[in-house]
N, C-alpha and C positions, 0 to 999 in steps of 0.2 A: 459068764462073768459072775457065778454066784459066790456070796463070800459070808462064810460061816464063823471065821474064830474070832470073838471081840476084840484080840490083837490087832493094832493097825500096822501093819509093816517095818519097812525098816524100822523105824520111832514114828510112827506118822506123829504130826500136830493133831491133838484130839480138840478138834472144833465143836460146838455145839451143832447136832441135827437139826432139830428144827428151829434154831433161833432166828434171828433177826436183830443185826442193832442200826439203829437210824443216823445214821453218823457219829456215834458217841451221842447223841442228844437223849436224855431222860423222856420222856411223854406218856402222860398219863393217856390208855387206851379209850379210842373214844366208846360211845354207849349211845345204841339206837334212841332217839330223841324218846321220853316219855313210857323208856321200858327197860326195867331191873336185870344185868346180867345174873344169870346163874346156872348152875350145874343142871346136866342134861338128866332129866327123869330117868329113874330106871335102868341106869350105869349098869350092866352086869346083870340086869333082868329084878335087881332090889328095887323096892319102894324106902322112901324117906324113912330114916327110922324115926323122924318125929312127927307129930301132925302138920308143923306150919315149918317145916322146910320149902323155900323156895326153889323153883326148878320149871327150867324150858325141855319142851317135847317134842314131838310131832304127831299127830291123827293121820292113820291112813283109815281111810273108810272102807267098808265092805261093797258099797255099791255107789252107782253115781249120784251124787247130791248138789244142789245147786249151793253156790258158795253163802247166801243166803242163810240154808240150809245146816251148814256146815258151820257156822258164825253161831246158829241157835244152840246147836249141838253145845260146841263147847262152853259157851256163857252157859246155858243151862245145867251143866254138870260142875260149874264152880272156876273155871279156867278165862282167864283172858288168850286173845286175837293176838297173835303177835304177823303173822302171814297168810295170808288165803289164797290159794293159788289156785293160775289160770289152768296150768297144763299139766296137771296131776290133781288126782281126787286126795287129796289132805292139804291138815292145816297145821302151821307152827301157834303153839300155845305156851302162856306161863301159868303157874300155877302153885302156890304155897301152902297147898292142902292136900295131904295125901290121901284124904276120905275122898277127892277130887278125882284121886290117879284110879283109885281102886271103881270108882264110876264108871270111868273111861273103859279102860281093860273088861269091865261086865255088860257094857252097853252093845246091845245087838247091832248099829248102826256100824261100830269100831272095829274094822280088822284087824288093827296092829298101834300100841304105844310105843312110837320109835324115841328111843333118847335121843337130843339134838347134841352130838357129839364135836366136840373144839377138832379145828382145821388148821391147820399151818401152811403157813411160806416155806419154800424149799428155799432157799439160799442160806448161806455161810458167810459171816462177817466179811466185811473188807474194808475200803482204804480209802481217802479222798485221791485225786490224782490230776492236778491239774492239765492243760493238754493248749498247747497253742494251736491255732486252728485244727480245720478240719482232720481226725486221726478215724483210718480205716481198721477198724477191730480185726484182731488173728481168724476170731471167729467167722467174721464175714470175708475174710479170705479165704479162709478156708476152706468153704465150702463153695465158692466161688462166687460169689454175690456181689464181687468189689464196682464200682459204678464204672458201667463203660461196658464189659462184661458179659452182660445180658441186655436185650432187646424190649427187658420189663421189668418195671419198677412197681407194682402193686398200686397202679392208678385203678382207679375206678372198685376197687376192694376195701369191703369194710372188715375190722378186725375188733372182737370184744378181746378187752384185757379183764380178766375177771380175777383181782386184785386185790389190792390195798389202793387205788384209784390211780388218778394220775396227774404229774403237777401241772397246772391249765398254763402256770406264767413262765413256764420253760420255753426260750425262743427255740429251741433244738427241735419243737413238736408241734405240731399243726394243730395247735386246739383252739377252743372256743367256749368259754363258760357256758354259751349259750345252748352247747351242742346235746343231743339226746345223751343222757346217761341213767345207769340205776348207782344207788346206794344206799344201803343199812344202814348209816349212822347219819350225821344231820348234812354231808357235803358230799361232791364226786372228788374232789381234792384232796391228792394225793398227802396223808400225814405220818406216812412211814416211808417210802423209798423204795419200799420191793417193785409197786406197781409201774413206778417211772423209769426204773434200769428195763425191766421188763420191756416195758412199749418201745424204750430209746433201742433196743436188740431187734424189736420189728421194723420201727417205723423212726428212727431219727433223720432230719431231713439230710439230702446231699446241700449242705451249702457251704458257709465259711467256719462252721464253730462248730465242738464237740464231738461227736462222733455221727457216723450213717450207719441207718439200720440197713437189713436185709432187702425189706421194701420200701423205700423212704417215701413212695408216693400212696400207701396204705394209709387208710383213713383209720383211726382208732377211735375206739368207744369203750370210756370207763363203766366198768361193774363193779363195782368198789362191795364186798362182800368181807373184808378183813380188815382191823382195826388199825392203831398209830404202833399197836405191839405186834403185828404181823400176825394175830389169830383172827378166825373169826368159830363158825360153824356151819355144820350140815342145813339147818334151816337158811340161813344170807345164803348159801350157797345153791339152796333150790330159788331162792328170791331171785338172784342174780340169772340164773338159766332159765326161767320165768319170762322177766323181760326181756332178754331175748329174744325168745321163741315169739313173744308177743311183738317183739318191734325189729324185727329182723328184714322183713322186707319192706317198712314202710319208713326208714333211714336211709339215706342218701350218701354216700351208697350204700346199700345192703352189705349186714354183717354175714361171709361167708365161710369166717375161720373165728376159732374160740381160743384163745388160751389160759390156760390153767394150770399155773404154778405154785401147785398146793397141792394139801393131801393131808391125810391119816392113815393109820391100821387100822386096817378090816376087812370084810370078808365083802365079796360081789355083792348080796342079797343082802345086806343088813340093815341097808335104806334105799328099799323100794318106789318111795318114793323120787329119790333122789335121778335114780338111774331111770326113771322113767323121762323124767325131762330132760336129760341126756339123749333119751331114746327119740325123745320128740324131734328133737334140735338138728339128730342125724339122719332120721328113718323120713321127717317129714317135711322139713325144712333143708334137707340135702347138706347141714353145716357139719364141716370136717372138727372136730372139739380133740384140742393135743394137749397132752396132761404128761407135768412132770411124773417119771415114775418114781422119786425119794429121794431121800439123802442117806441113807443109813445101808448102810455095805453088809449089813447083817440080815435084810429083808429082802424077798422078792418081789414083784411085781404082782402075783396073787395077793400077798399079803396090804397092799395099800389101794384106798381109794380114793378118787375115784380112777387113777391107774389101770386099777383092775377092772374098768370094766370091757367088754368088746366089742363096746360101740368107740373108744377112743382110741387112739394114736397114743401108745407109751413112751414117753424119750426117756433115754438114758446122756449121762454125760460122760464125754472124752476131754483128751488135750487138743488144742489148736496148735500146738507148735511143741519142738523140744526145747526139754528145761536146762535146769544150771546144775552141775555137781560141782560143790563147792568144799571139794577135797577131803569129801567122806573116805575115810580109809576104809572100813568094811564095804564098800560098796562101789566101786568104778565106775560101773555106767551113769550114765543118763537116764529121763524120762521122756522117750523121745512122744512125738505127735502122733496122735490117734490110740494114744492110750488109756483103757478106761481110768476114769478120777477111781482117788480112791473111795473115797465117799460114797460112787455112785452106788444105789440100789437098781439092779436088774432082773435078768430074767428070762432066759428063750424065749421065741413067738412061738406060740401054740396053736397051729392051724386048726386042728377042732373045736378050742373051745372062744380062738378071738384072744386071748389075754394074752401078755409077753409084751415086751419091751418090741416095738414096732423098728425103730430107729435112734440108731447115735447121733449124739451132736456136739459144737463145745461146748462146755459145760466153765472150762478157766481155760486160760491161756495156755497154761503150762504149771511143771510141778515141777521145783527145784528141790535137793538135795541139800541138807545145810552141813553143816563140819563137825557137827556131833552127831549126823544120819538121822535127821528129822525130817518130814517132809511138808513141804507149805507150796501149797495151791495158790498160784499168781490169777485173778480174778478176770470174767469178760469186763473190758472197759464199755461203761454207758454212763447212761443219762443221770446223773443226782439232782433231787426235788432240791431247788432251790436254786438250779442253776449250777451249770459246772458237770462233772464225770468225776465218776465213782468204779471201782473193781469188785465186781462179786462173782463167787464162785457158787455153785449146784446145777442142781436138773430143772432151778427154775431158770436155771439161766441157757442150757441146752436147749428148752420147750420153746421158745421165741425164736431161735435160728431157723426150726423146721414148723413155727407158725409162720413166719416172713416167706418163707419159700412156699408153703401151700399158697399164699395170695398171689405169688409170682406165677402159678400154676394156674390158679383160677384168675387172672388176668389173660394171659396165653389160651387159654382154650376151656375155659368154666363156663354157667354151674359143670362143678365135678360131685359125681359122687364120694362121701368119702371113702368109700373101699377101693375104689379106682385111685384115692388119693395115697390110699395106704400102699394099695399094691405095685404105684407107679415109682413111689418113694424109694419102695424097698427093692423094687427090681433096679433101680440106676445107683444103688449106694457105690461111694468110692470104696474100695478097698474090701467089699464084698467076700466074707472068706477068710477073710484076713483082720480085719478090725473089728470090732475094737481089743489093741495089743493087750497083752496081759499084766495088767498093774504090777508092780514091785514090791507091794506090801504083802504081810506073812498071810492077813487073811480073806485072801484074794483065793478063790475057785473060778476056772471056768464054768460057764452056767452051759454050754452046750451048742451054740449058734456065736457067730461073728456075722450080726447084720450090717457094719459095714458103716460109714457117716454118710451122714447125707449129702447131696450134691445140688446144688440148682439149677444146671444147667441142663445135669441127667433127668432129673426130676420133671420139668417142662418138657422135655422132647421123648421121654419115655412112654410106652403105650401098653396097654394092659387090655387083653380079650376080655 
């Protein structure tokens, strides 16, 4: 499914990659209580060309230092604290002194000045959409998740949403202000929306209103690491898998799946730090961590982090169902179901090196045709912060289909490891071989593999030596 020509297809609608809009609502982004946004030190390996440009970083250290340690370091070199972390040797720092940065970079203690580089929400604009009672998503049909169904509903499964947060006074969701969370800016409450469609594709309840997740008996926990404008950064986002790792098993119940519907470009290695507490998360704490692999039909799965790395679970997105042709004359068919979005970025599984797109999932419902051969992505229905159901379409929205199912899994027969969780996935996909079908747009490539959507039912009863 690789796609190289910046042409979208028939006419695709060119939506924004990484945007985010909050229902039409303006909101100014929020700002970690008490500390200066700004550009990541070191963009492209430059220093500030002025002395007193301001700019967030990160310290990786050469050796083990106590965070004590690590606190002296950088105040003594000119830098504020911005994060000290439990489970990786560095520290997020600010800093408006480039005689500061150049300290850093020379100091024997310092292995590496990483820039704290901006992170994004994968989804694509959409819709309000109101819904009287209870409506079963294409997507959780789809992949068989519908209540009644299966034998498990992700009780006793904790799940981090690691977000733009989550809204606490949505009756669709099981929360509790009072509940453990982490967050970078002053609240766990959700002030953009990505985070709450998100949890509502895991975990909306079965009952009278709105919609049901995959697991509706999944407990969530906000990691609110992304702003009211749907960015954040590399630094919130080691914060965020930090406490985690830190409070993973002494939350009730225990967080034993991650999702991560975000990302950037870049290469595997380029924040070591980053990928180390990923590695914790998986290597030490057994937690399966599923990360959209993008929005941009022009990239691969190497190219985005943290996507790329091969301690995670990559999702790509398909259709839930087939679309509408609405008497395109170049063009007859349909966009039938299980076809990759056009949007989606993928990418083969690469058994040697771990990286690839692991698993398809929906990502929209469906892709209509319109009468001048443009094409518009109908969105998954979920949860909208403030009450009510919203349509969003991307790979953030695939990555919660096949985060709801791993809790289905590790209800059924968990702790799993995650490589058992990847391998069990990937061995019961539907349509194996065959999906995800080939988009209709012009710069659509096969990337080389059809791993197939996921399944729930296969995914729980499947077994891997």
């Amino acid at each position: 499914m690789k796609k190289k020509s910046p042409s979208h297809m028939l006419l695709a609608f060119l939506l924004l990659t990484f945007g985010f809009v909050s229902n039409g609502q303006a909101e100014p982004p929020s700002t970690p209580p008490g500390l200066l946004e700004a550009p990541p030190c070191l963009e492209d390996g430059l220093l500030p060309s002025a002395a007193n440009v301001p700019c967030n970083g990160i310290l990786l250290f050469n050796r083990e230092l106590s965070k004590e340690d690590r606190k002296e370091i950088v105040e003594g070199l000119g830098a504020t604290v911005r994060f000290n972390y439990n489970h990786t040797n560095a520290i997020a720092f600010h800093t408006q002194d480039s005689n500061a940065l150049s300290s850093m970079i020379a100091d024997p203690d310092v292995a590496e000045v990483i820039p704290d580089r901006e992170v994004f929400a994968f989804a694509k604009p959409g819709s309000g959409t109101p819904t009287a009672g209870q409506v079963i998503p294409n997507g959780v049909q789809r992949i068989g998740a519908t209540p009644g169904a299966l034998s498990y509903t992700g009780d006793g499964i904790g799940v981090a949403i690691v977000d733009t947060g989550l809204d606490y006074n949505h009756v669709d969701l099981d929360l509790d202000p009072s509940d453990p969370c982490f967050t970078a800016y002053s609240s766990c409450q959700d002030d953009n929306n990505h985070g709450t469609h998100v949890g509502g594709i895991v975990a909306a309840l079965n009952n009278s209103t709105g919609v049901v997740g995959v697991a509706p008996n999944a407990r969530l926990y906000a990691v609110k690491v992304l702003s009211a404008s749907g960015s954040g950064s590399d630094a919130n986002i080691i914060a965020g898998l930090d406490w985690i790792a830190d409070h993973a098993e002494s939350v009730n119940p225990p967080i034993r799946v991650v999702n991560m519907s975000l990302g950037r470009f870049g290469t595997t290695n380029d924040n070591p730090a980053m990928r180390s507490v990923v590695q914790t998360l998986t290597n030490q704490h057994g937690i399966s961590v599923v990360v959209a692999a993008g929005n941009d039909q022009t990239s691969t799965v190497p190219q985005n982090v943290p996507a790329n790395y091969p301690e995670v679970l990559a999702v790509a997105s398909t259709t839930a169902k087939a679309g509408i042709n609405n008497r395109c004359r170049s063009f007859s068919s349909t966009i039938p179901a299980d076809t990759a979005s056009y949007f989606t970025t993928d990418g083969a599984f690469n058994n040697s090196t771990g990286i690839g797109v692991s698993i398809s999932a929906p990502g929209a419902d469906q892709e209509d045709v319109s009468r001048n051969c443009g094409l518009a992505s109908i969105g998954i229905l979920s949860l909208k912060r403030g009450g009510g159901t919203v349509r969003f379409s991307g790979t953030s929205m695939a990555t919660p289909h096949v985060v709801g199912v791993v809790a289905l899994m590790e209800e059924a027969g968990g702790p799993l490891d995650p490589e058992e969780v990847r391998c069990r996935i990937r061995k019961s996909a539907l349509r194996k071989g065959i999906a995800p079908l080939n988009s209709s747009t012009s710069s659509y490539t096969f990337d080389g593999e059809r791993e197939g959507v996921i399944t729930a039912g296969g995914a729980i009863s499947a077994t891997c030596p």
